[in-house]
ROLO-302976 format. One record per residue (C-alpha): residue number from 0; residue in three letters; y, x, z. Coordinates in nm, 4 decimals, padded with zeros to 6 digits, always signed. Layout:
<recs>
REC,seq,type,py,px,pz
REC,NUM,ALA,Y,X,Z .
...
</recs>
This chain:
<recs>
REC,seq,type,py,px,pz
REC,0,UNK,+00.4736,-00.1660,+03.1313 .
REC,1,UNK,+00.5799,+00.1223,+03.3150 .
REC,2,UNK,+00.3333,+00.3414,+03.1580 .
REC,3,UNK,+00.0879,+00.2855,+02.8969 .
REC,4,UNK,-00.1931,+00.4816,+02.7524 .
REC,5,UNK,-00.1239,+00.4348,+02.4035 .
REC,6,UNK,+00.1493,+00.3002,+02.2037 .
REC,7,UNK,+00.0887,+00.2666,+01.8155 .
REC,8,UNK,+00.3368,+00.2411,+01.5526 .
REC,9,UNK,+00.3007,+00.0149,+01.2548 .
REC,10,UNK,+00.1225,-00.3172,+01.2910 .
REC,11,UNK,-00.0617,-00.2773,+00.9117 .
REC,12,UNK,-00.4215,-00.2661,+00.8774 .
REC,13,UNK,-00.4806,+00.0783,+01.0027 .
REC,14,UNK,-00.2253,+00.0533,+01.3284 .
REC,15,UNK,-00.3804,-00.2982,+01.3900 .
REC,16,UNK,-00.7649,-00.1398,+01.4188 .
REC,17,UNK,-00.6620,+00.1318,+01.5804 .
REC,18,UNK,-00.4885,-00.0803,+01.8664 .
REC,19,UNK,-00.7944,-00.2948,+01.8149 .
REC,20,UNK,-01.0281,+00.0025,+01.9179 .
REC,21,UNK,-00.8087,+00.1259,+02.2021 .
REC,22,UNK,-00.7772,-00.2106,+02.3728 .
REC,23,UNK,-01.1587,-00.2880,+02.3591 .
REC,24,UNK,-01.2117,+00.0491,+02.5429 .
REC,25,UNK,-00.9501,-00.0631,+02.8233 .
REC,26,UNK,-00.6959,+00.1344,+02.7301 .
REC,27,UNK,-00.3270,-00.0335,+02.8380 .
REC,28,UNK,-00.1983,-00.0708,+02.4506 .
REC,29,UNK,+00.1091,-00.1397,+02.2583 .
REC,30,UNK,+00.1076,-00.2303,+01.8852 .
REC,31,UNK,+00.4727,-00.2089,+01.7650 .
REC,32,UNK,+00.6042,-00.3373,+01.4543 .
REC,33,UNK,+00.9663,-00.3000,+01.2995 .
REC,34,UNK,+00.9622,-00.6192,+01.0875 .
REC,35,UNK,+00.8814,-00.9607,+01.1360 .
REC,36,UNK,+00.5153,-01.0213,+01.1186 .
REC,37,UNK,+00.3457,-01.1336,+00.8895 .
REC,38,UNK,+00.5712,-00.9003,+00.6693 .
REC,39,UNK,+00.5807,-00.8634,+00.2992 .
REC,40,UNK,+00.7262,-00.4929,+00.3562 .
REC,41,UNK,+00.4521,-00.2850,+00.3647 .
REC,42,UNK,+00.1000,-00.2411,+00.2347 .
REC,43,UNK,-00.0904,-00.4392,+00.4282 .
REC,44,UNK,+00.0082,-00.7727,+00.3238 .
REC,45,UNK,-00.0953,-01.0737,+00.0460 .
REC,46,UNK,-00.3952,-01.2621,-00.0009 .
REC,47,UNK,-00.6651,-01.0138,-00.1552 .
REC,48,UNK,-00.7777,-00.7011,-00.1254 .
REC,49,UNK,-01.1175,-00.5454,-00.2412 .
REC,50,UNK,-01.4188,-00.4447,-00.0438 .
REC,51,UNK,-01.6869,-00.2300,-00.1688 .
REC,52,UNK,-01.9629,+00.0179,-00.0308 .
REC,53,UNK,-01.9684,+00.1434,-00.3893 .
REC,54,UNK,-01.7111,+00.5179,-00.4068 .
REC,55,UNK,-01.7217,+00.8061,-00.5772 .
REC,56,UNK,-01.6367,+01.0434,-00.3254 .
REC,57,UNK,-01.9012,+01.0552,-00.0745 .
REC,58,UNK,-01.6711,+01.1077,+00.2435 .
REC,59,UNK,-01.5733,+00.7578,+00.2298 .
REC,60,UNK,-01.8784,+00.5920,+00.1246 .
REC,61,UNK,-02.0332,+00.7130,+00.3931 .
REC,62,UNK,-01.7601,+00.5361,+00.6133 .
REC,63,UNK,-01.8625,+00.2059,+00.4016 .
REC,64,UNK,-02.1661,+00.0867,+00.5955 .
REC,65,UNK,-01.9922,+00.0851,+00.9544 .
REC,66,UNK,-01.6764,-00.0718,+00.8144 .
REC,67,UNK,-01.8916,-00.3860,+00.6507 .
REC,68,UNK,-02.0332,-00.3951,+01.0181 .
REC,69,UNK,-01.7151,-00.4457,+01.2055 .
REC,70,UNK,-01.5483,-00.6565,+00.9160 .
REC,71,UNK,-01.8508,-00.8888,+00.9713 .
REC,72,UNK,-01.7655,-00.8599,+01.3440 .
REC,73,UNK,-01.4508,-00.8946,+01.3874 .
REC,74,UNK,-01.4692,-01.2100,+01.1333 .
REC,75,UNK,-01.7153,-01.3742,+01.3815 .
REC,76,UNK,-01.5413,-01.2951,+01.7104 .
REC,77,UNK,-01.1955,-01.3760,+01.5922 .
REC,78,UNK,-01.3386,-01.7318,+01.4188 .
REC,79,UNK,-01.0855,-01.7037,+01.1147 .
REC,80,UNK,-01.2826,-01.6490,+00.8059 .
REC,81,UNK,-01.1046,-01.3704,+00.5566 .
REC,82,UNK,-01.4352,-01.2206,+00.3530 .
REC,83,UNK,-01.5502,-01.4184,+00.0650 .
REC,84,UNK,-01.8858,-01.1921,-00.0671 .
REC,85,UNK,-01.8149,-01.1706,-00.4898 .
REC,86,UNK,-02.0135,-00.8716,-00.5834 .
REC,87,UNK,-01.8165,-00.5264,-00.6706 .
REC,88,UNK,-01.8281,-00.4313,-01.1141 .
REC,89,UNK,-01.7727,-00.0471,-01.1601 .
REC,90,UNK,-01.7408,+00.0191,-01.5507 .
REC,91,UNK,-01.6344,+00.3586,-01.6910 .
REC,92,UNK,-01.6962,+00.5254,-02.0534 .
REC,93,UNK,-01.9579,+00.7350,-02.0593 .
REC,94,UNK,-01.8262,+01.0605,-02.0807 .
REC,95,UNK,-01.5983,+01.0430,-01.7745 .
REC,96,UNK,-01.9167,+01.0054,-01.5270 .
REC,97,UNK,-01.7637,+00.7930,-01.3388 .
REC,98,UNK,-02.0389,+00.5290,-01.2999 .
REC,99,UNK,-02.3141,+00.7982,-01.2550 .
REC,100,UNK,-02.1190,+00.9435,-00.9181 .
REC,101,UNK,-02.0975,+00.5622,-00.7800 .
REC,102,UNK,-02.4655,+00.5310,-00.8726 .
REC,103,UNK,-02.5395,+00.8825,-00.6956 .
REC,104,UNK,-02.3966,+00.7833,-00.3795 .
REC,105,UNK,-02.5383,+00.4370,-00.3934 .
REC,106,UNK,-02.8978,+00.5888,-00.3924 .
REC,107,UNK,-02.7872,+00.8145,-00.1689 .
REC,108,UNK,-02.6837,+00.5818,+00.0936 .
REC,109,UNK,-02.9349,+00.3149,+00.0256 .
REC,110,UNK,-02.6974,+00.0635,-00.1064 .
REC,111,UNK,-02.8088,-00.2020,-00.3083 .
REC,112,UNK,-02.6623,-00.1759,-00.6606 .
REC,113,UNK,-02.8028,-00.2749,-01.0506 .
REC,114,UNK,-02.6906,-00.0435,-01.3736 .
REC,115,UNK,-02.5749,-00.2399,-01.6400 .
REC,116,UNK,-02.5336,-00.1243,-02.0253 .
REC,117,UNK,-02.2260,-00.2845,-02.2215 .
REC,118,UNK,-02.4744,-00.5852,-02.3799 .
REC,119,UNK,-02.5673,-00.6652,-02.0495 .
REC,120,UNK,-02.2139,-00.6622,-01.9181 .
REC,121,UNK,-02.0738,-00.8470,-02.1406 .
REC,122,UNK,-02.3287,-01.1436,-02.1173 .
REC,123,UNK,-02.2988,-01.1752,-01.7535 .
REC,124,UNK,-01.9123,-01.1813,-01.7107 .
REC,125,UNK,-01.7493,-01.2237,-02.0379 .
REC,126,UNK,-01.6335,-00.9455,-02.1286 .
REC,127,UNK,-01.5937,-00.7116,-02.4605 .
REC,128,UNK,-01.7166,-00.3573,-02.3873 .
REC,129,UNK,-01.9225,-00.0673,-02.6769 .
REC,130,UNK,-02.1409,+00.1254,-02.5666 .
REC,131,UNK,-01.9184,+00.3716,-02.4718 .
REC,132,UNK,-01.9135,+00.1909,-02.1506 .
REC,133,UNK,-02.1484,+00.1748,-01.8921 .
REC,134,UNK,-02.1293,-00.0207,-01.5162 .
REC,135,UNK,-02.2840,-00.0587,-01.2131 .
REC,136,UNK,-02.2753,-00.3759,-00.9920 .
REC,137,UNK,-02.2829,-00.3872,-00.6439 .
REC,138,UNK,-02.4132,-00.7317,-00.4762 .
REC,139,UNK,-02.2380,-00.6468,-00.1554 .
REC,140,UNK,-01.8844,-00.6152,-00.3025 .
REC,141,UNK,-01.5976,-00.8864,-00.1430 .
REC,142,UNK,-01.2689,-00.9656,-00.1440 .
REC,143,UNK,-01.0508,-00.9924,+00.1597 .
REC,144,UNK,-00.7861,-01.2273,+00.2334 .
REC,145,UNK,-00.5364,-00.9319,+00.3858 .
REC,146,UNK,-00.2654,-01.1517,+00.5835 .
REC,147,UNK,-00.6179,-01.3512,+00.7350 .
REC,148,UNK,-00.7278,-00.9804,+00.8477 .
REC,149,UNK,-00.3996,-00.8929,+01.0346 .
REC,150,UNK,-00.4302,-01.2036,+01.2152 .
REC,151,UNK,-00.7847,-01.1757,+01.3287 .
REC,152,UNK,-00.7545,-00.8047,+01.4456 .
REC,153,UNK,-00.4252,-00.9075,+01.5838 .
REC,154,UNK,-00.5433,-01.1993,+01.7542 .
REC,155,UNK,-00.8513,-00.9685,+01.8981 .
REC,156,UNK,-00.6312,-00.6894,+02.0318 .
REC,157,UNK,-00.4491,-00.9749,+02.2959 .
REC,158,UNK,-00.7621,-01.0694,+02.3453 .
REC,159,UNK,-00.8622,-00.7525,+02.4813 .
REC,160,UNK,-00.5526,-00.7110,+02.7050 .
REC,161,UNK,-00.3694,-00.5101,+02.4080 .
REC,162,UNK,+00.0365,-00.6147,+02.3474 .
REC,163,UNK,+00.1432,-00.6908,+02.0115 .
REC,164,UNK,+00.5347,-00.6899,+01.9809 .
REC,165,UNK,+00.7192,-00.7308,+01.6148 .
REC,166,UNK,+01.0857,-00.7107,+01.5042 .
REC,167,UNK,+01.0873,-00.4026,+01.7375 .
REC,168,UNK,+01.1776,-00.0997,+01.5437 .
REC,169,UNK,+01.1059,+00.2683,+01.7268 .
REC,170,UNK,+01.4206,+00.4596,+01.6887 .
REC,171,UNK,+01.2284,+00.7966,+01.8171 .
REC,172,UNK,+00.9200,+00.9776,+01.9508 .
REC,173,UNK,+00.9846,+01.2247,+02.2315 .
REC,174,UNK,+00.7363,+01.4508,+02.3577 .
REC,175,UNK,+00.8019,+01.5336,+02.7536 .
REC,176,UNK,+00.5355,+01.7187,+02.8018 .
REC,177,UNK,+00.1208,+01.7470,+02.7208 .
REC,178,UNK,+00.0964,+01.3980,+02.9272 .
REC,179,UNK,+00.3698,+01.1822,+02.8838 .
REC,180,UNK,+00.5636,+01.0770,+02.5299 .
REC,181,UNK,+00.9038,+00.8844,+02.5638 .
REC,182,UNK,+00.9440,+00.6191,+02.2476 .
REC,183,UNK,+01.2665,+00.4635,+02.1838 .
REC,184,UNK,+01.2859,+00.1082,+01.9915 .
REC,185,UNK,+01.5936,-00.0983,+01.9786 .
REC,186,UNK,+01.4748,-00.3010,+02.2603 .
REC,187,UNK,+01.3433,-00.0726,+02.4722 .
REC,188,UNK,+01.2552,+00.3006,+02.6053 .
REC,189,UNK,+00.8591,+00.3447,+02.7324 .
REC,190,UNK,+00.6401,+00.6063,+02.8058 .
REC,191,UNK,+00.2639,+00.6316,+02.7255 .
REC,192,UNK,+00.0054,+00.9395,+02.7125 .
REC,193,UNK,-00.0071,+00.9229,+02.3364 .
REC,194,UNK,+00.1242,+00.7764,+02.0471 .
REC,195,UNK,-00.0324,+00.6923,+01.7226 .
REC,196,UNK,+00.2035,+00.6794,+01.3857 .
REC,197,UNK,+00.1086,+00.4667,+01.1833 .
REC,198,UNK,+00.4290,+00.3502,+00.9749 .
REC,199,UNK,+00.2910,+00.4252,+00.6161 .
REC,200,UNK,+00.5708,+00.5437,+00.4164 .
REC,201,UNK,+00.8384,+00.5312,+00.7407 .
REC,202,UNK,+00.6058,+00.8257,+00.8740 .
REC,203,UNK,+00.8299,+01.1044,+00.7871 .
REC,204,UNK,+01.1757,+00.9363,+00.9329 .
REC,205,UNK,+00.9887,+00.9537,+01.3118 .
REC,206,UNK,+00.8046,+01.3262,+01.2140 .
REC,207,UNK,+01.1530,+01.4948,+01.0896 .
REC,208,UNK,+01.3146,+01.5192,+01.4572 .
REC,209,UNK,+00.9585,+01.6735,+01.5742 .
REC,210,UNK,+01.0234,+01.9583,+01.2623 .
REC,211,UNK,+00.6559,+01.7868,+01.1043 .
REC,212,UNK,+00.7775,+01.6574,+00.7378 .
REC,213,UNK,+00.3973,+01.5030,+00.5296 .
REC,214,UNK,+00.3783,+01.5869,+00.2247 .
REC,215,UNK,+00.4336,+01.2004,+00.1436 .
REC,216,UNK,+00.5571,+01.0118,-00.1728 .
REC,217,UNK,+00.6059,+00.6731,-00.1133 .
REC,218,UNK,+00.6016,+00.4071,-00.4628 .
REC,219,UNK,+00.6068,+00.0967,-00.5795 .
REC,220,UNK,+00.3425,-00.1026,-00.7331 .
REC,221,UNK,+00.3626,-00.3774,-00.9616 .
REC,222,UNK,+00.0764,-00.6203,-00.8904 .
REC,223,UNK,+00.0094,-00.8662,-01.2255 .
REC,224,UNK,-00.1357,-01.1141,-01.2887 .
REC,225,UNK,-00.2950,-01.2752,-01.5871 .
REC,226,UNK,-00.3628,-01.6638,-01.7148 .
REC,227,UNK,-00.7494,-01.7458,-01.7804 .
REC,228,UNK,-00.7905,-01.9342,-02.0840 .
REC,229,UNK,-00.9970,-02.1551,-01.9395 .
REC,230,UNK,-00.9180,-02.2177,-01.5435 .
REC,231,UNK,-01.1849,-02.0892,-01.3122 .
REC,232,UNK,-01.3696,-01.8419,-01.5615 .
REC,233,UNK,-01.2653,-01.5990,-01.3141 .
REC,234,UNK,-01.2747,-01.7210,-01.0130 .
REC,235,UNK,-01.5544,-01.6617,-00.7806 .
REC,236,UNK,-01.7234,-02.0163,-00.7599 .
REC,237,UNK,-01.8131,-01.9014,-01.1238 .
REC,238,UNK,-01.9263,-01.5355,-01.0301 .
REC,239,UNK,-01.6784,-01.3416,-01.1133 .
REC,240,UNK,-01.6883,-01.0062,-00.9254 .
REC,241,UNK,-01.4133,-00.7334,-00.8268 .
REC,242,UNK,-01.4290,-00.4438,-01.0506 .
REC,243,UNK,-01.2878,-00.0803,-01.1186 .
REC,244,UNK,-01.2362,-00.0110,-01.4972 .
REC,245,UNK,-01.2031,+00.3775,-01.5407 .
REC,246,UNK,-00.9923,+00.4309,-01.7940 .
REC,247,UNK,-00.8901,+00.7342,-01.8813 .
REC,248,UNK,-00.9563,+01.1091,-01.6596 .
REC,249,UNK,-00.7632,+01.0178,-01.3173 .
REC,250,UNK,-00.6913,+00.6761,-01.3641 .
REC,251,UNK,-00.8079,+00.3190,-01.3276 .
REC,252,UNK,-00.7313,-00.0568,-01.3355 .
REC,253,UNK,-00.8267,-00.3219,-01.0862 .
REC,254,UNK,-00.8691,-00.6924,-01.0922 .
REC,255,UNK,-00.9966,-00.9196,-00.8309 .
REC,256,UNK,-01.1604,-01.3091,-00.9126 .
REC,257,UNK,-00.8923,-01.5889,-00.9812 .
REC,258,UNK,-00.8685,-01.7198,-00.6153 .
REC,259,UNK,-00.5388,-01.6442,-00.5035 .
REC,260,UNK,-00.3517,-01.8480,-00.7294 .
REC,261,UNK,-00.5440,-02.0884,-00.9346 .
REC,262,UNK,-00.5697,-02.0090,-01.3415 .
REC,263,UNK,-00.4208,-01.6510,-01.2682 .
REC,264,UNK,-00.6897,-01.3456,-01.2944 .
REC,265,UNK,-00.5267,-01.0471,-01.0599 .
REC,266,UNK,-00.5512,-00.6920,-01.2683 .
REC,267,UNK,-00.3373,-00.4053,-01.1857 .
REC,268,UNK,-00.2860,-00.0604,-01.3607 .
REC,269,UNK,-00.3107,+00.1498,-01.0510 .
REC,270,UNK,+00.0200,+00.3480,-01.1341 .
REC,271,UNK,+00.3403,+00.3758,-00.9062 .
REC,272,UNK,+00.6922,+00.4876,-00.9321 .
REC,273,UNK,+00.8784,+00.6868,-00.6361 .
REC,274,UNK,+01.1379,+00.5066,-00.3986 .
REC,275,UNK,+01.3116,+00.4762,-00.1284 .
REC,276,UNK,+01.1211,+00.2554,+00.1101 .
REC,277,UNK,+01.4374,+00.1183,+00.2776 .
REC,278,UNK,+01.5763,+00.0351,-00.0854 .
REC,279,UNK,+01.2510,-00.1369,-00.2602 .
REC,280,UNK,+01.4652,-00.3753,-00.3997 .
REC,281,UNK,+01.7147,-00.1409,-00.5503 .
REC,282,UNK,+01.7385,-00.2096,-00.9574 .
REC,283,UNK,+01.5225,+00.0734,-01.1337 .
REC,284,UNK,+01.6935,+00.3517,-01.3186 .
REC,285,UNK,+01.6442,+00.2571,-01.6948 .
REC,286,UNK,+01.3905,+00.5507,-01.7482 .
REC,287,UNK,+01.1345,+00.3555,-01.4928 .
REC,288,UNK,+01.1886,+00.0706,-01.6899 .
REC,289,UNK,+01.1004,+00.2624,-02.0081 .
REC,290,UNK,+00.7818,+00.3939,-01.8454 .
REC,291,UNK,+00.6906,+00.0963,-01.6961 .
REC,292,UNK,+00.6676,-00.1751,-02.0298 .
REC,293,UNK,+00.4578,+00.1474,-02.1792 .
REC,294,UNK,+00.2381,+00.0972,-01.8704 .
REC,295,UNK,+00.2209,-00.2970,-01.9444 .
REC,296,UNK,+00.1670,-00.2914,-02.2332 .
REC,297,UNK,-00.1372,-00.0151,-02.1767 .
REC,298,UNK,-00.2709,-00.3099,-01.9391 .
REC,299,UNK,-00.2376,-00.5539,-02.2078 .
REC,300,UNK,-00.3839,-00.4163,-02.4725 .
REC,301,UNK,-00.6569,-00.2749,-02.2375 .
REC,302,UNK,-00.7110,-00.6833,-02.1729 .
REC,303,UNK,-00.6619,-00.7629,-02.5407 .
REC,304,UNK,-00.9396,-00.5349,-02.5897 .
REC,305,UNK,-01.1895,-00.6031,-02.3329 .
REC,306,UNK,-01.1222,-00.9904,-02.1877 .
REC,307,UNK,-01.1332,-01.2197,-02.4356 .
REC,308,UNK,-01.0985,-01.4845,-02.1905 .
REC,309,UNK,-00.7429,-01.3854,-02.0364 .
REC,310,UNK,-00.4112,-01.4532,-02.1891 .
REC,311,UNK,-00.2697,-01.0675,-02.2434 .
REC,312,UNK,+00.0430,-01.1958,-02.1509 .
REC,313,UNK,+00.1753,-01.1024,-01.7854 .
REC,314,UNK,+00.2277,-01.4660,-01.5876 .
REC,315,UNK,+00.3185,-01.3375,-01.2335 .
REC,316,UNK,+00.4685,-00.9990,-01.1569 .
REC,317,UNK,+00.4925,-00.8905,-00.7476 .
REC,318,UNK,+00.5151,-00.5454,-00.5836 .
REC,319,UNK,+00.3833,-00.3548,-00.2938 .
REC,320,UNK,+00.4508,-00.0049,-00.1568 .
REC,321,UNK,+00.2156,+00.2640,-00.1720 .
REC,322,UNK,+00.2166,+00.6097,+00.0482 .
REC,323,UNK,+00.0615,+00.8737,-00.1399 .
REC,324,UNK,-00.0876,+01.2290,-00.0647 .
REC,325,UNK,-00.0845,+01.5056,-00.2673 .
REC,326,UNK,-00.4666,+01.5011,-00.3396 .
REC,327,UNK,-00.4874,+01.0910,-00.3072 .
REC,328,UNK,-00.6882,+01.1959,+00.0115 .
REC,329,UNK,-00.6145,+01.0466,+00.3667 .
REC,330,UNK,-00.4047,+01.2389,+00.6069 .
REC,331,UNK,-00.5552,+01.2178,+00.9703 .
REC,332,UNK,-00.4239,+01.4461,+01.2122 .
REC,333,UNK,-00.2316,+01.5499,+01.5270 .
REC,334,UNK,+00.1119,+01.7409,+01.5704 .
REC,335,UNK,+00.0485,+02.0865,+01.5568 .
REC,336,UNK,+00.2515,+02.1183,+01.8777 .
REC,337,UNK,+00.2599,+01.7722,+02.0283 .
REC,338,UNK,-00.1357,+01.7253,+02.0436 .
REC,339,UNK,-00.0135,+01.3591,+02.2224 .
REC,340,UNK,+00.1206,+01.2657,+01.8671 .
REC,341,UNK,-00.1138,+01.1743,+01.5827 .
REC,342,UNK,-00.0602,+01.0160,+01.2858 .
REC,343,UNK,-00.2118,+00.8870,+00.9823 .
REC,344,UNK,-00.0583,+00.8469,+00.6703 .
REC,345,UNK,-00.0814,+00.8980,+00.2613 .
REC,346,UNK,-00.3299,+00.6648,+00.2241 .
REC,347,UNK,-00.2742,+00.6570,-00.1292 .
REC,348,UNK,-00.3453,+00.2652,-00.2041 .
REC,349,UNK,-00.7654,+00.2778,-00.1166 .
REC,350,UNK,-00.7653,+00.2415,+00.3001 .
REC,351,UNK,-00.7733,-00.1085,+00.3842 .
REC,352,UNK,-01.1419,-00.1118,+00.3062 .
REC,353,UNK,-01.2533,+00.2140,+00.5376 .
REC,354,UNK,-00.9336,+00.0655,+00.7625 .
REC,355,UNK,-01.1906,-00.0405,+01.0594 .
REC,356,UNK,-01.3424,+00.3336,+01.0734 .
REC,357,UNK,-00.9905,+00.4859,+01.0399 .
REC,358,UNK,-00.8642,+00.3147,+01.3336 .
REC,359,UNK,-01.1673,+00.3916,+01.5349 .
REC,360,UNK,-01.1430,+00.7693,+01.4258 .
REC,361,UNK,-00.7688,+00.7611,+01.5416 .
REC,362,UNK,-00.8259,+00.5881,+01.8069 .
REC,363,UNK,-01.1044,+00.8523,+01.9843 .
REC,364,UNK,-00.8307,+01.1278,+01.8438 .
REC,365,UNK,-00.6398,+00.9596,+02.0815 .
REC,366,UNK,-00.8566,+00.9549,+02.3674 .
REC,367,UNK,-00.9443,+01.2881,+02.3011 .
REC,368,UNK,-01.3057,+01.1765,+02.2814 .
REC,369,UNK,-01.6034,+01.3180,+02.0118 .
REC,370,UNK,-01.4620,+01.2114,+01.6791 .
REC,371,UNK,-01.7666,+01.0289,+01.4979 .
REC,372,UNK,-01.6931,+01.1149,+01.1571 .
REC,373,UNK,-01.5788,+01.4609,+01.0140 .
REC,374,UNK,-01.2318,+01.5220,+01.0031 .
REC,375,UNK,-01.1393,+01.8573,+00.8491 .
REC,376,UNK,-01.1274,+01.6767,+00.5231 .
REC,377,UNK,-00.8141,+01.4986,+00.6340 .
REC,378,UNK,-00.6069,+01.7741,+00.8106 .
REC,379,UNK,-00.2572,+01.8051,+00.6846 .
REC,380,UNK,-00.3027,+02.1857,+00.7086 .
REC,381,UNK,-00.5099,+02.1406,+00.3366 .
REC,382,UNK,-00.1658,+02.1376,+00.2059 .
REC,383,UNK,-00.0375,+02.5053,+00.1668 .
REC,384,UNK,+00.3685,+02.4076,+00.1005 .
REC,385,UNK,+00.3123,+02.1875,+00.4198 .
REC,386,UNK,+00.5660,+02.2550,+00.6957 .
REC,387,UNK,+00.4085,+02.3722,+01.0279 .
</recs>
């Protein structure tokens, strides 16, 4: 490995496409990863993720109906099943508008979908809803079994002639000249033609020596979990679908069918609090605490409310790390100076869906080839207090 073409950094779900997409166009490739795979560090890990053409902003729905295609492919060519189809539930009060932007861009883009008034919703999956609320369902909705992705995309990338090393941490990122970039793990020193960051919230730590800081805040998420009153009401065998509930201006709770651990519904207040990504498991100061059991119990009266079939009680509490941007918008971009060093990061908790498209857009960034999806959206120059 004297040379290599490309050398990514971070072995998630948007440095593991990306290496994907560089190794199936015969570029020599190197997917590193600082912890042991498969890790329970980042974001990219667990059992279940959600998967939906269904968004309100139209720059990534219309990244939705390439990334079903190469899900569906790389499912196939890898052989390890990870998509289980459940149907996607959007449900918003009225008077945000939620619903009627998803329902815009779903007849915009052609994608299947059904509007559903609160009766209705509540006699198909159980739930208590006024007409306050409206929905929309979306047939084509899944969930995603995230450690089964990694491994398939993984898998695919050796496949394809692509290395895959973990447990390797890269110390630095030196920039020799327009051609050649010098990366130092603690196991080794190579050079490539470019490198791709993609180290979520450890972005900034390789950036800072390069005088690039991203306007990043990195946070921890408390995933939750609820008991069904009766086992399998949730699940997917009995139809349950993923769903969005929009519940107040700016924010929203998730909750995906009861397949990951039996009799436990997963639903999430999508709400963070700032760390330290090295010190995750640092005790919280008491004022998080404070502001977290407010957020609970939000989420369980919100279930009290509106799921008469769930406990309201909290039976399994686990965390994840999210890397957020300013506007909750991706950042996809190049150094300013080092054009050989691109990054993506602040994907703000929604990427693993578009995550096939990202990597292929970063990955033709890399090659310097025609991107094939506008960009400008993405640039890290949209942030005026940026440092350039």
């Amino acid at each position: 490995m004297d040379e290599l073409d490309v050398i990514v950094v971070g072995a998630g779900i948007i440095g593991s496409w990306t290496a994907y997409h560089l190794a199936k166009r015969g570029r020599s490739t190197l997917l590193l990863e600082q912890f042991p795979l498969l890790h329970t560090r980042g974001s990219s890990h667990g059992h279940s993720r959600i998967l939906r053409k269904s968004y309100v902003d139209e720059h990534y729905a219309a990244m939705m109906p390439e990334a079903y295609k190469l899900w569906e492919h790389m499912e196939t060519s890898s052989g390890i099943p990870f998509m289980k189809t459940t149907g996607h539930l959007s449900i918003s009060k009225v008077k945000y508008g939620h619903v009627a932007k998803v329902r815009r861009w779903c007849e915009k883009l052609s994608i299947p979908h059904s509007t559903l008034d609160s009766q209705t919703l509540n006699t198909r999956v159980g739930l208590k809803f006024n007409d306050d609320y409206d929905a929309v369902i979306e047939p084509s909705g899944a969930v995603l079994n995230a450690d089964k992705c990694l491994m398939s995309i993984q898998s695919e990338i050796k496949r394809s002639g692509g290395v895959v090393r973990d447990q390797e941490k890269v110390l630095s990122i030196e920039p020799v000249n327009k051609d050649i970039v010098r990366v130092r793990t603690n196991k080794n020193v190579y050079k490539c033609r470019s490198v791709v960051l993609t180290c979520g919230p450890w972005a900034n730590e390789l950036l800072k020596p390069l005088d690039l800081q991203l306007p990043l805040t990195v946070g921890k998420v408390f995933v939750t979990y609820f008991k069904e009153r009766s086992v399998g009401a949730f699940s997917s065998n009995a139809g349950f679908p993923n769903l969005l509930c929009y519940v107040k201006e700016g924010n929203y709770m998730y909750g995906l069918p009861s397949d990951e651990y039996q009799g436990l519904f997963k639903f999430c207040y999508h709400h963070y609090f700032p760390i330290d990504p090295n010190e995750r498991d640092k005790p919280q100061p008491s004022q998080q605490n404070e502001i977290q059991r407010k957020k609970t119990e939000e989420l369980t009266k919100f279930i009290q409310n509106h799921f008469p079939l769930l406990e309201s009680e909290t039976s399994l509490v686990e965390t994840c790390i999210i890397t957020d941007s300013p506007d909750k918008d991706y950042i996809l971009d190049r150094h300013p100076t080092h054009r050989n060093v691109i990054f993506a990061a602040g994907m703000s908790g929604h990427a693993f869906k578009t995550s096939p498209v990202v990597g292929k857009i970063l990955a033709e960034m890399s090659c310097e080839e025609k991107v094939s999806y506008p960009i400008h959206h993405y640039s890290v120059r949209r942030f005026n207090k940026h440092k350039l």
